[in-house]
C-alpha positions as CSV (number, residue, x, y, z in Angstrom):
1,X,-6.2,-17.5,-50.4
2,X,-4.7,-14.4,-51.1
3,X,-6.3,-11.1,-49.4
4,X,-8.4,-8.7,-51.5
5,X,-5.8,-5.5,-51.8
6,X,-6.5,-2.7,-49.5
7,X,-3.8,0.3,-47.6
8,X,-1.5,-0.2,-44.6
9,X,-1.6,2.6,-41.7
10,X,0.7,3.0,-38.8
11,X,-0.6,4.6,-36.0
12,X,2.4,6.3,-34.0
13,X,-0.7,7.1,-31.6
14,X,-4.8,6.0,-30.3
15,X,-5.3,10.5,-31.9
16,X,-3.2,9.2,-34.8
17,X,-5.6,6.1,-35.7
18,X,-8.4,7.4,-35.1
19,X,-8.0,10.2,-37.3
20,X,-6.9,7.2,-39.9
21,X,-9.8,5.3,-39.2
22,X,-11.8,8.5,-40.2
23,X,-9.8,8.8,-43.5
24,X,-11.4,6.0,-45.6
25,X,-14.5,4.6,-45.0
26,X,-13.8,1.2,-45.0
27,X,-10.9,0.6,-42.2
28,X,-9.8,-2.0,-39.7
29,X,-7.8,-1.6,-36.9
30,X,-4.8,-4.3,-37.0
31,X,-3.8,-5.1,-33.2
32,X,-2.5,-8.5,-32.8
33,X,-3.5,-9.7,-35.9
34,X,-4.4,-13.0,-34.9
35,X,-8.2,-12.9,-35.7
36,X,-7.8,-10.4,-38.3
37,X,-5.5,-12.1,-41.0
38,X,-7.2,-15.3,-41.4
39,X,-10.5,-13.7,-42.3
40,X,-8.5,-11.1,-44.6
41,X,-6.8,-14.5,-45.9
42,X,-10.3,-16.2,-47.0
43,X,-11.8,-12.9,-48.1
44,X,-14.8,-12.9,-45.4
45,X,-13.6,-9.2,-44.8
46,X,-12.4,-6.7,-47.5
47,X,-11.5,-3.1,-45.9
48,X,-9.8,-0.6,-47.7
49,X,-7.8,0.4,-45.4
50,X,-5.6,-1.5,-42.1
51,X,-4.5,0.9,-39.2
52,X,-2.2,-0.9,-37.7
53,X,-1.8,0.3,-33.9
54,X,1.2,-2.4,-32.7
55,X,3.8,0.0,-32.4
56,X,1.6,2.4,-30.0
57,X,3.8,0.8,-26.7
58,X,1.8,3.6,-24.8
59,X,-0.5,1.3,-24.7
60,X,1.0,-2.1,-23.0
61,X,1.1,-1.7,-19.3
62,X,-0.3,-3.2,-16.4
63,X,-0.7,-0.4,-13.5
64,X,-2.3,-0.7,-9.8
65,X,-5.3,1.3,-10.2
66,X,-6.4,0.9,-6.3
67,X,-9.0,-1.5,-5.7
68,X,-8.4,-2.4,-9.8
69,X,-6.1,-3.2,-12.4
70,X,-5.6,-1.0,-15.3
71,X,-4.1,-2.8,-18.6
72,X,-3.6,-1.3,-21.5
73,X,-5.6,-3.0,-24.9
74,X,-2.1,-3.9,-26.6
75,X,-0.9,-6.3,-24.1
76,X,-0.3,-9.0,-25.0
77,X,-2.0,-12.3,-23.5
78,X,2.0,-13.9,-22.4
79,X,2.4,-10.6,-20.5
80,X,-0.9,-10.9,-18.8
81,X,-0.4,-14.7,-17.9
82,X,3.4,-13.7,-16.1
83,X,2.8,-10.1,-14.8
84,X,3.5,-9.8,-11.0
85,X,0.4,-7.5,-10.2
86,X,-2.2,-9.6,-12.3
87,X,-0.8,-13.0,-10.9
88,X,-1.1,-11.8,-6.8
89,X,-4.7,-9.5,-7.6
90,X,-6.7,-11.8,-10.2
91,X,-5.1,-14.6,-10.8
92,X,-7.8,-16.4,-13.0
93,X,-6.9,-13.7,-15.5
94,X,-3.8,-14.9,-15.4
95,X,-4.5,-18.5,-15.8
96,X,-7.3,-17.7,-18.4
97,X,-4.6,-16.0,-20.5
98,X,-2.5,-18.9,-20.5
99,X,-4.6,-20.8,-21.9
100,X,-5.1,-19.3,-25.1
101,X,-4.2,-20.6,-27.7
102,X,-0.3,-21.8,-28.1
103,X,2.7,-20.1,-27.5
104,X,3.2,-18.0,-30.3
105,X,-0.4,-16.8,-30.2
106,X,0.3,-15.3,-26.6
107,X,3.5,-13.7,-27.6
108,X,1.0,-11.4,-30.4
109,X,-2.2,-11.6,-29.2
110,X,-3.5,-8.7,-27.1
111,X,-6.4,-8.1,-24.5
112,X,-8.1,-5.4,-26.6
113,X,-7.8,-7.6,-29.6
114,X,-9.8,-10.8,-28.3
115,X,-12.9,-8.1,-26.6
116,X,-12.7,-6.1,-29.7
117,X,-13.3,-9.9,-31.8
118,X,-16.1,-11.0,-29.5
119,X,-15.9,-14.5,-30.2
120,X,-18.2,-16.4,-28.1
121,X,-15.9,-19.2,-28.1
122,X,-13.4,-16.5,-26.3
123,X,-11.8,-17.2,-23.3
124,X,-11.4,-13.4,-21.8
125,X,-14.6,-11.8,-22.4
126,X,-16.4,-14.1,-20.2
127,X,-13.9,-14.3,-17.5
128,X,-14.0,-10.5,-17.8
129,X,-17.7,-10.7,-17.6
130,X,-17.5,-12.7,-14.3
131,X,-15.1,-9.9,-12.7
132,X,-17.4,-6.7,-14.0
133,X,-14.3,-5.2,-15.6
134,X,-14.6,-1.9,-17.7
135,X,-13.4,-0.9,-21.0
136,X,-12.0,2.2,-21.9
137,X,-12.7,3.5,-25.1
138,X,-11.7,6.6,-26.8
139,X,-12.8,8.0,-30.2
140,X,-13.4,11.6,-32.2
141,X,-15.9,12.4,-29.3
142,X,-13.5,11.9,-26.3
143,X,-13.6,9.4,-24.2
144,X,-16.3,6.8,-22.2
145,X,-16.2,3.7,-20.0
146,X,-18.3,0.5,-20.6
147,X,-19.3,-2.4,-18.5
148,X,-17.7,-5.3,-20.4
149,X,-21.2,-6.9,-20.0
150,X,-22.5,-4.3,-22.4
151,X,-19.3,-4.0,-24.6
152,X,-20.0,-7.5,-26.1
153,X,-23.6,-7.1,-28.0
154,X,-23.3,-10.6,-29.8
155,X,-21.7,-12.8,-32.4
156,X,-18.2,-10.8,-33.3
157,X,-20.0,-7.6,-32.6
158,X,-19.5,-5.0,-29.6
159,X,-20.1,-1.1,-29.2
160,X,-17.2,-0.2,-30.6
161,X,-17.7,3.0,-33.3
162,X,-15.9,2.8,-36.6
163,X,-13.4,5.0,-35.2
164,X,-13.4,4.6,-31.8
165,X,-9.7,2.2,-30.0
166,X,-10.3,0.1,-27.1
167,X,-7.3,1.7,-25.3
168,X,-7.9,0.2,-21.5
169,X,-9.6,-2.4,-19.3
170,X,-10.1,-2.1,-15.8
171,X,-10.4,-5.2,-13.7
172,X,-11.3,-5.1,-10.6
173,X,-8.9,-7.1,-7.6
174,X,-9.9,-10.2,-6.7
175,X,-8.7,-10.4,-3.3
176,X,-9.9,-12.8,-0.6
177,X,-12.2,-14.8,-3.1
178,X,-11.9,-19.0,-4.7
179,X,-11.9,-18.7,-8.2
180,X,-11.9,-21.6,-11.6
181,X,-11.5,-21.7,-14.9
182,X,-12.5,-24.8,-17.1
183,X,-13.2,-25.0,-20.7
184,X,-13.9,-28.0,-22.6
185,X,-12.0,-28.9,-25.6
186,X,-11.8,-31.5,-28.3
187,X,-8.4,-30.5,-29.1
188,X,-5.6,-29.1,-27.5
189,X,-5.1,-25.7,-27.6
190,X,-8.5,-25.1,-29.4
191,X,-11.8,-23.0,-28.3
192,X,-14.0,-24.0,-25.8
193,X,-16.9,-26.0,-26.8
194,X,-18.2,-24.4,-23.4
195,X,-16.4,-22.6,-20.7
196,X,-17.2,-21.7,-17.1
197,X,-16.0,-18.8,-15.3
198,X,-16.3,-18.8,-11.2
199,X,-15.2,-16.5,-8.7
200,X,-17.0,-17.4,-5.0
201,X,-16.5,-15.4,-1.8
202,X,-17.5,-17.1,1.5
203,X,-17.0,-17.4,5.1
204,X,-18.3,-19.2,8.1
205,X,-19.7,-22.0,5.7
206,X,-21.4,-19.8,3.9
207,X,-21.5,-18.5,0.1
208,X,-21.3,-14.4,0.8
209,X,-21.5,-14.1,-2.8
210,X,-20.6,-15.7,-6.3
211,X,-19.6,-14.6,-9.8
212,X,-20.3,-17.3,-12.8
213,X,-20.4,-16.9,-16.6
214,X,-20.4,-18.8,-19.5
215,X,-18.0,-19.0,-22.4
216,X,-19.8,-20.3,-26.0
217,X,-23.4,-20.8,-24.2
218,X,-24.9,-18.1,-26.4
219,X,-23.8,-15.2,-28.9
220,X,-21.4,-13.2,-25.8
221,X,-20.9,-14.1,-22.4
222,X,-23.7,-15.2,-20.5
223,X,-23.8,-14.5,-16.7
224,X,-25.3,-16.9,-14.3
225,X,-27.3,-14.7,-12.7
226,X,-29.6,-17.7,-11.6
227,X,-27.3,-20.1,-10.8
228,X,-25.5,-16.9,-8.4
229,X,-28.7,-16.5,-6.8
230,X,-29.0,-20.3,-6.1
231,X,-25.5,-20.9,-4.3
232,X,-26.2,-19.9,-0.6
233,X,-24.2,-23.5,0.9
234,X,-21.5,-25.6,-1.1
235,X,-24.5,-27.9,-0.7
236,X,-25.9,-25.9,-3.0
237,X,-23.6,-26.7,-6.1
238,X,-26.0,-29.1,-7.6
239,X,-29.1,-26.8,-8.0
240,X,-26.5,-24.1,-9.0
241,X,-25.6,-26.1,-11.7
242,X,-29.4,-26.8,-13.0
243,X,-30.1,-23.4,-12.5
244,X,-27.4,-22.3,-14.2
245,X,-28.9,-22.8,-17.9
246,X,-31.3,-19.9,-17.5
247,X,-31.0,-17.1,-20.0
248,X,-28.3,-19.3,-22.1
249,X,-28.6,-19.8,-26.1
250,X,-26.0,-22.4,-27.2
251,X,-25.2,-22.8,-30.8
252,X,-25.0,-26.3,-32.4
253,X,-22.3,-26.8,-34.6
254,X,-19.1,-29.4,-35.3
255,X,-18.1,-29.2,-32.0
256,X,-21.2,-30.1,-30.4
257,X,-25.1,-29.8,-30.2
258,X,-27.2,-27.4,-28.3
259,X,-28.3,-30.4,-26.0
260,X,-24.7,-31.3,-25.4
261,X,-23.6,-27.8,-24.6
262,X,-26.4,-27.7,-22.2
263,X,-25.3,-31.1,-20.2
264,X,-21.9,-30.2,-20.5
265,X,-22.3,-26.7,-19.2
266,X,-24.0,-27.9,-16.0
267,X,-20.8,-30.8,-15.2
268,X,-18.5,-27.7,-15.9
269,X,-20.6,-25.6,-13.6
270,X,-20.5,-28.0,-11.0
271,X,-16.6,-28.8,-10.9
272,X,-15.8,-25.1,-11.2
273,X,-17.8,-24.4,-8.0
274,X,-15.8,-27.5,-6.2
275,X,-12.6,-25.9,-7.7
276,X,-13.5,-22.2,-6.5
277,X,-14.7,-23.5,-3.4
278,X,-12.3,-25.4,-2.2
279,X,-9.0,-22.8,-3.0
């Protein structure tokens, strides 16, 4: 289909479009594009107005922050997957990003663009979830900082303002710690049916402390708070895994049932404990 018509914006700044953003009251920020354009292509969304902030470099970077990294909402996924700092301080955000999509997707998609989405079928916004990260966001009232456990509210919706930008996220390092990521898929290159994020810290034989969240198991991430709580031992993984369910609300659509989802979600749980574990 063709879109409905509406006015193209370039923001040569994050003051610029959100100043533009305030101009009409229908607007749409235009990052990567990659979500955007297919639902201004079938008409599901009509603005009047696209503010498109690819040009605003100032915000592509990937900077040592001390104990976390700081990268900026226009990077792009490919950058994220091969950048030096994010590949020796967290690197299951750099094999999370390079599994999105195909090639071509990475080379336009941006960081900013899939949080800003909130797709529960999203790869990033759980693995950020798992790794407490923080978004930056500034609009006409300045600026404020958000848990990305709060930033996602639920299906395609977050806290974002109609003129605020997602301008940074802040991860926090890794360091000594055995991560995974596994999603399921019925085709290649496709979202996750279900997705497991895990990030486990131990020594002595012991589980010192675990990070686990759900991708698609609900309308945004879903942290395994129970299934955390559960893992003392590796010998634990098992009850982890049955555990692991609480709190989660799986949709049932054409890639799967609820009750699928939910026996699927506890095999993924389970291998991506072995996997964390054992690195």
């Amino acid at each position: 289909m063709i879109p409905a018509p509406f006015d193209y914006e370039v923001a040569e700044s994050v003051e610029h479009a959100i100043d533009l953003l305030g101009s009409r009251e229908d607007a749409k920020l235009l990052a990567g594009g990659h979500s955007l354009l297919p639902l201004l292509r079938l008409r599901f969304t009509r603005p009047a107005l696209l503010v498109d902030i690819g040009r605003i470099d100032d915000l592509r970077y990937v900077w040592d922050a001390g104990d976390k990294l700081a990268i900026g909402g226009m990077t792009r996924h490919h950058n994220i997957q091969n950048d030096p700092l994010v590949q020796e301080h967290c690197q299951i955000l750099s094999y999370a990003a390079g599994l999105i999509g195909d090639p071509q997707v990475r080379h336009r998609g941006t960081i900013g663009g899939s949080l800003a989405h909130a797709d529960p079928a999203g790869d990033l916004p759980a693995v950020l979830t798992a790794l407490d990260a923080e978004v930056v966001i500034r609009g006409p009232a300045g600026e404020r900082t958000v848990p990305v456990r709060e930033f996602v509210t639920g299906v395609f919706d977050t806290v974002l303002g109609p003129q605020d930008v997602l301008t940074e996220i802040r991860v926090p390092k890794v360091g000594p710690a055995g991560w995974s990521y596994l999603k399921f898929t019925r085709r290649a290159q496709d979202w996750a049916t279900v997705g497991v994020t895990a990030v486990v810290r131990r020594s002595n034989g012991m589980i010192d402390s675990s990070a686990i969240a759900f991708t698609n198991m609900g309308p945004k991430p879903v942290r395994a708070t129970a299934a955390e709580r559960e893992l003392k031992t590796p010998d634990n993984i098992e009850a982890a895994a049955e555990a692991s369910l609480e709190g989660t609300d799986p949709p049932s659509d054409t890639q799967g049932s609820a009750t699928y989802r939910r026996h699927l979600a506890k095999v993924l749980v389970q291998r991506a404990l072995r996997e964390a574990i054992s690195r």
